[in-house]
C-alpha positions in Angstrom: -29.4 42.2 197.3 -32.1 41.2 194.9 -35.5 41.1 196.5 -39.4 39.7 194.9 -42.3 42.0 196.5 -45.3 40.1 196.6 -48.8 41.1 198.6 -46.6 44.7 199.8 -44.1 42.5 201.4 -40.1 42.8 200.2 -38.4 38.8 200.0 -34.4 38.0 198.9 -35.4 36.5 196.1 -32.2 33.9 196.1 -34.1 32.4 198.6 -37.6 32.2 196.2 -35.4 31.0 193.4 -34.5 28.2 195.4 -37.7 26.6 195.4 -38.5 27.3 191.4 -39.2 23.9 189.5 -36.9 24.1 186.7 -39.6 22.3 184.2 -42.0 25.4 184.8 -38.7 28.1 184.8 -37.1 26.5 181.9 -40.1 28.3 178.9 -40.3 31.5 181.2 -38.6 34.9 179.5 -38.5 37.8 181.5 -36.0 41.1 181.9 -36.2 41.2 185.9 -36.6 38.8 188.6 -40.0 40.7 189.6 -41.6 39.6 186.0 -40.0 35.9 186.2 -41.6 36.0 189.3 -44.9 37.2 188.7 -44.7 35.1 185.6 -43.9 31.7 187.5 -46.9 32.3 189.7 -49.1 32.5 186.6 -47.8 29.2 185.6 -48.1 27.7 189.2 -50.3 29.5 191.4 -49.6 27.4 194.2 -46.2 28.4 194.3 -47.8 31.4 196.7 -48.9 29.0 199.3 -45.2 28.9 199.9 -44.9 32.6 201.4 -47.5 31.6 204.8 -44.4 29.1 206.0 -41.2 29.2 203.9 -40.5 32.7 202.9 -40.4 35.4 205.3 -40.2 39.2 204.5 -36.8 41.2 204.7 -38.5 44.2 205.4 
């Protein structure tokens, strides 16, 4: 499984990548899904707002 950690916390991160907007994704290069991650929340911060009621921890 590939997982995103964020604030300590381990997510799948098919289930993050789900919600990316393509138009942001689309100029982001990154070798891992951690830095496309941490990169896309750079380019939307409010993308976290998401983790208090759509995304819940696997661990």
């Amino acid at each position: 499984m590939n997982t995103i950690i964020y604030n300590g916390k381990t997510y799948d991160a098919e289930t993050i990548e789900s919600y990316y907007d393509d138009m942001i994704s689309h100029d982001i290069i990154a070798e891992t899904t951690q830095e496309f991650f941490e990169e896309y929340i750079k380019l939307d911060p409010k993308f976290t707002d998401l983790f208090e009621y759509d995304f819940y921890p696997i661990d």
